[in-house]
ROSE-4610 file (N, C-alpha, C; in Angstrom, 1 decimal, always signed):
// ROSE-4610
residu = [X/X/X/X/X/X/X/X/X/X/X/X/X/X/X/X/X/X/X/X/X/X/X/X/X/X/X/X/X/X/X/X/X/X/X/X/X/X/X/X/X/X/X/X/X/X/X/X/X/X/X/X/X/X/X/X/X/X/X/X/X/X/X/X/X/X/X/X/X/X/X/X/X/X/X/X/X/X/X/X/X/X/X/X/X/X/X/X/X/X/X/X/X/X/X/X/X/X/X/X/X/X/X/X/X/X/X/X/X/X/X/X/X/X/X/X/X/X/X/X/X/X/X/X/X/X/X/X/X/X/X/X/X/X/X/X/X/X/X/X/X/X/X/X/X/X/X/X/X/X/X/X/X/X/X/X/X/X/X/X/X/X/X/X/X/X/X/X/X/X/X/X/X/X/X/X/X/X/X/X/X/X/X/X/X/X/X/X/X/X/X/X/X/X/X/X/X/X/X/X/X/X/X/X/X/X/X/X/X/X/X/X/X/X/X/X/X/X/X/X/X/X/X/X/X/X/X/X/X/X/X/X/X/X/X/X/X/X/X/X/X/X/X/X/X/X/X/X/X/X/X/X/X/X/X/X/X/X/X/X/X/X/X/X/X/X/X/X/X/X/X/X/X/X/X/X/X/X/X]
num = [1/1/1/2/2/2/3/3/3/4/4/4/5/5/5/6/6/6/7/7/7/8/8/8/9/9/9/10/10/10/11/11/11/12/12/12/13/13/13/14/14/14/15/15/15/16/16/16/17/17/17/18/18/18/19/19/19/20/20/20/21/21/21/22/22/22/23/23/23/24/24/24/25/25/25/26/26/26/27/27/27/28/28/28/29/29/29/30/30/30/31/31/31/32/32/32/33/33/33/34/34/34/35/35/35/36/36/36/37/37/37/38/38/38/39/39/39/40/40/40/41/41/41/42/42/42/43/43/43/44/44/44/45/45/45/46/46/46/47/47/47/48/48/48/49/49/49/50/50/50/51/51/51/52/52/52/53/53/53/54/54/54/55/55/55/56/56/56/57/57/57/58/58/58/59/59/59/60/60/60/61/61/61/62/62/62/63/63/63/64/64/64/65/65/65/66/66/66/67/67/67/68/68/68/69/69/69/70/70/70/71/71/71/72/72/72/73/73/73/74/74/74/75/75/75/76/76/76/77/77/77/78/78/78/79/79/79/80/80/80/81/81/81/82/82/82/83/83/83/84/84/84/85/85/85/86/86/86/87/87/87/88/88/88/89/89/89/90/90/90/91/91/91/92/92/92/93/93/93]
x = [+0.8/+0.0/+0.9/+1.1/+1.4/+1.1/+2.0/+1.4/+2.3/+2.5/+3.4/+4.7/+5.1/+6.1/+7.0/+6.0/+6.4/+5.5/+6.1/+5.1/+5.1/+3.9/+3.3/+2.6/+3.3/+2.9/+1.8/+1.0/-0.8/-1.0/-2.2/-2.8/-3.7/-4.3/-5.8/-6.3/-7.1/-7.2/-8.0/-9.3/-10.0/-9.3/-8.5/-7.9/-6.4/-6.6/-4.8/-4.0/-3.7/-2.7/-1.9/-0.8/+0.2/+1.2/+0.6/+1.4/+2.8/+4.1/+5.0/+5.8/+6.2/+7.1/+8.6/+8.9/+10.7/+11.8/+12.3/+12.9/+14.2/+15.4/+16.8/+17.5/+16.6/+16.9/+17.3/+16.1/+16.2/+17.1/+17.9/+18.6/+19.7/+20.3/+21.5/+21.3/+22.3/+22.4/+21.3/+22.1/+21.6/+19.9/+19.5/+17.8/+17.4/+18.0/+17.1/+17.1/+18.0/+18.2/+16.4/+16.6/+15.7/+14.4/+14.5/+13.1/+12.6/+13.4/+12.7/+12.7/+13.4/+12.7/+11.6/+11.2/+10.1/+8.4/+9.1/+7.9/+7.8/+8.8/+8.6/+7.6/+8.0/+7.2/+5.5/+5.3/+4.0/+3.6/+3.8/+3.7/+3.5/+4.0/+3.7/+2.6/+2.1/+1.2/+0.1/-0.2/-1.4/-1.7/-0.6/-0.7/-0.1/-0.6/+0.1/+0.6/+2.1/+2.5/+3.1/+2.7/+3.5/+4.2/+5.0/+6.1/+6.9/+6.5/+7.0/+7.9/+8.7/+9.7/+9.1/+9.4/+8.8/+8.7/+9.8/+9.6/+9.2/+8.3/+7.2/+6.2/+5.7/+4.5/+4.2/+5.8/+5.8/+5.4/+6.5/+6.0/+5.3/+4.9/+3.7/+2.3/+1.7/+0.5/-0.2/-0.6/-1.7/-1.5/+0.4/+0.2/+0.8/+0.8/+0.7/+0.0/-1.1/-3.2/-3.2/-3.1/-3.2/-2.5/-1.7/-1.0/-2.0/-1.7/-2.9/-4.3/-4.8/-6.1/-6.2/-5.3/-5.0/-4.7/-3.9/-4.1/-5.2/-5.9/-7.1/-8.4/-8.2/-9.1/-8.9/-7.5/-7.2/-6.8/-6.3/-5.5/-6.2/-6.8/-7.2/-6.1/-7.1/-6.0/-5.2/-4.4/-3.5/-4.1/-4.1/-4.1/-3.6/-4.1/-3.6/-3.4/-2.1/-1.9/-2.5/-3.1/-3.9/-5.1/-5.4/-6.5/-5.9/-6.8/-6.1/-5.5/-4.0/-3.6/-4.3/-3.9/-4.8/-4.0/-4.9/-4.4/-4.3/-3.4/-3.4/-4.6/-5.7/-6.6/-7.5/-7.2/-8.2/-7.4/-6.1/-5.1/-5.8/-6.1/-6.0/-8.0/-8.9/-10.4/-10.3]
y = [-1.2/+0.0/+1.2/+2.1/+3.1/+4.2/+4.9/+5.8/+6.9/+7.9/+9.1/+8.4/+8.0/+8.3/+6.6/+5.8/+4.5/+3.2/+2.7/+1.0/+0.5/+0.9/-0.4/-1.9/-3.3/-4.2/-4.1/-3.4/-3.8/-2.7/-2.2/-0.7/-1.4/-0.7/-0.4/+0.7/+1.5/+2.8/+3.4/+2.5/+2.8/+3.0/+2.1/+2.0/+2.9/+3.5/+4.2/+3.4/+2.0/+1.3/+0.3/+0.5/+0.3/-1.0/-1.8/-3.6/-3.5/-3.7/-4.2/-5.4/-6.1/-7.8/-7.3/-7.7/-7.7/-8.8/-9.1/-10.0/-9.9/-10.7/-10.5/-9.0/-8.5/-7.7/-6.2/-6.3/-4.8/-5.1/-6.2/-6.4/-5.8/-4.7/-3.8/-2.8/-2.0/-1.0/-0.1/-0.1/+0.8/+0.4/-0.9/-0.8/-0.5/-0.6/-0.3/+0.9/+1.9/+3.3/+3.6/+3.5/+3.5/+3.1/+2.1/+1.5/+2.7/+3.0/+4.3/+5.5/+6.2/+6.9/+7.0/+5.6/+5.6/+5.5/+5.2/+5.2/+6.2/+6.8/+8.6/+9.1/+9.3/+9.7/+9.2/+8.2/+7.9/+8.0/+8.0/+8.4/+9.8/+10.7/+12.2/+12.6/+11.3/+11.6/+10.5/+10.6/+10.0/+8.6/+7.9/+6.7/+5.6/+4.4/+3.5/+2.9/+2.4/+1.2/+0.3/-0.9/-2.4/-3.1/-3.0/-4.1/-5.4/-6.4/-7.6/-8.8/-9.5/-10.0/-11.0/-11.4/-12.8/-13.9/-14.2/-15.1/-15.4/-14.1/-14.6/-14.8/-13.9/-14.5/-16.1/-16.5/-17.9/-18.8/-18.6/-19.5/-19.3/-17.8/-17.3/-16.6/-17.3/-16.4/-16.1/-17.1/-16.4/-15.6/-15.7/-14.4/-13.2/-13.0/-12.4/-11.4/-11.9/-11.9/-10.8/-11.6/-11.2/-9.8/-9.5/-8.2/-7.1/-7.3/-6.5/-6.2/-7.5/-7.3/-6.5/-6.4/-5.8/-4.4/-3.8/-2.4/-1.9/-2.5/-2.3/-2.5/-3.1/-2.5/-1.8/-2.0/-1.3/+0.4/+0.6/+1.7/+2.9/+4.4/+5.0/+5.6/+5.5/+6.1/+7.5/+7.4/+9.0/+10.0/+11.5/+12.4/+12.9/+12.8/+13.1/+14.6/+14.9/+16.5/+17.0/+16.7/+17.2/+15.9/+15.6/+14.7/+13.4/+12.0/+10.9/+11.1/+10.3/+10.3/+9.4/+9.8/+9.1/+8.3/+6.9/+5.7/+6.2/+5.4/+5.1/+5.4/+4.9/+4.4/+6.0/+6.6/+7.7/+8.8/+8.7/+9.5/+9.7/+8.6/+8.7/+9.1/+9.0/+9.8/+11.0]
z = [+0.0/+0.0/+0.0/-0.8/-0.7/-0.1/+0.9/+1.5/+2.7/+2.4/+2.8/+2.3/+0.7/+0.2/+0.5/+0.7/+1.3/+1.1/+0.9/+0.4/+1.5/+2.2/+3.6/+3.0/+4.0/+4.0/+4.0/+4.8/+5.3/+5.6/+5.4/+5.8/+6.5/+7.2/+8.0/+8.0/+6.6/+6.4/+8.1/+8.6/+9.0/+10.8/+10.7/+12.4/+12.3/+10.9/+10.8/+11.2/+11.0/+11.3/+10.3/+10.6/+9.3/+10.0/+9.6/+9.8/+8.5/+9.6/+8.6/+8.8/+7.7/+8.0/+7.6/+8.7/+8.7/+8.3/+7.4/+7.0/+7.9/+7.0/+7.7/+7.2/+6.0/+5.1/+6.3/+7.5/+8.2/+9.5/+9.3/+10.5/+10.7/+9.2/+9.6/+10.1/+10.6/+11.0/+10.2/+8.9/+8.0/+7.9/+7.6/+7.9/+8.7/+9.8/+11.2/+11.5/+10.7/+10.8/+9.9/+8.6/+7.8/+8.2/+8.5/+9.7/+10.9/+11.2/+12.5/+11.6/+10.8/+10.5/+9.5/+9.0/+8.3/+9.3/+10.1/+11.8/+12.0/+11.9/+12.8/+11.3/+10.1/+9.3/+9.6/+9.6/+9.6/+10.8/+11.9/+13.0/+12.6/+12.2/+12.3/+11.8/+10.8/+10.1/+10.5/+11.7/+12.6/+12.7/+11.8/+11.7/+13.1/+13.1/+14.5/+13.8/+13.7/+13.4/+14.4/+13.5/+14.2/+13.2/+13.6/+13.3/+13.5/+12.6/+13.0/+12.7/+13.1/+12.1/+11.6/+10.2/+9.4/+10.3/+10.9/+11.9/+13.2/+13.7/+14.5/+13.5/+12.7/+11.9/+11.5/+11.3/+10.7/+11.8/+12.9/+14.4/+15.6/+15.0/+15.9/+15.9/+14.5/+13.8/+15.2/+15.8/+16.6/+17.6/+18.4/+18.9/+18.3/+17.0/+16.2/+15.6/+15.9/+15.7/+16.9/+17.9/+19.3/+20.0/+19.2/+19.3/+18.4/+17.3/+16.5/+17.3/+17.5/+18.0/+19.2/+20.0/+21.4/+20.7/+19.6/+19.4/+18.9/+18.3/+17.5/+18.7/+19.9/+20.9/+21.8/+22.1/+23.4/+23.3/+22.5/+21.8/+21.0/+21.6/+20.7/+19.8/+18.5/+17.3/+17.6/+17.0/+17.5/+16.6/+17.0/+16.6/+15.4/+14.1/+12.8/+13.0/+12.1/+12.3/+11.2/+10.2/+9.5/+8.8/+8.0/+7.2/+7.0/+7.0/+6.7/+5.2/+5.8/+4.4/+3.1/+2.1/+1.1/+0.5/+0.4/-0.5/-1.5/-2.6/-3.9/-4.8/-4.6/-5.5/-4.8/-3.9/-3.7/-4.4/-4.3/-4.7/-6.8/-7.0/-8.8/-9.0/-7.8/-8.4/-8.8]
């Protein structure tokens, strides 16, 4: 999903929440630099993100699930500093 200048794994337009999968790819320095300030970006721009490595997902879907689902009830959405950002496909009406 495309969105503030960055390809998110998973959007959740409605809960502003932006799921990403981490391979071994973000385990340098240099990605993990890249990695926070692509959080701080979307974070500035009212979004929650979580982030998770491939391999919990692989050996831990369900508590996996269970993290998500705990932000998505427990957690009010943060304060956008201006309008949700716009997907792709709203971007081209």
């Amino acid at each position: 999903m495309p969105l503030c200048g960055y390809i998110l794994d998973f959007y959740a337009h409605v809960a502003r929440l932006a799921i990403e999968l981490d391979g071994p790819t973000h385990d340098t320095p240099e990605a993990q630099a890249y990695d926070a300030e692509r959080t701080r970006v979307l974070e500035a721009a009212g979004l929650r993100v979580l982030r998770f490595q491939n391999r919990e997902v692989m050996e831990n879907f369900a508590g996996v699930c269970a993290v998500i689902d705990k932000r998505l009830t427990s957690a009010t959405p943060p304060t956008p500093a201006g309008p949700p950002p716009l997907s792709w496909e709203e971007r081209s009406e």
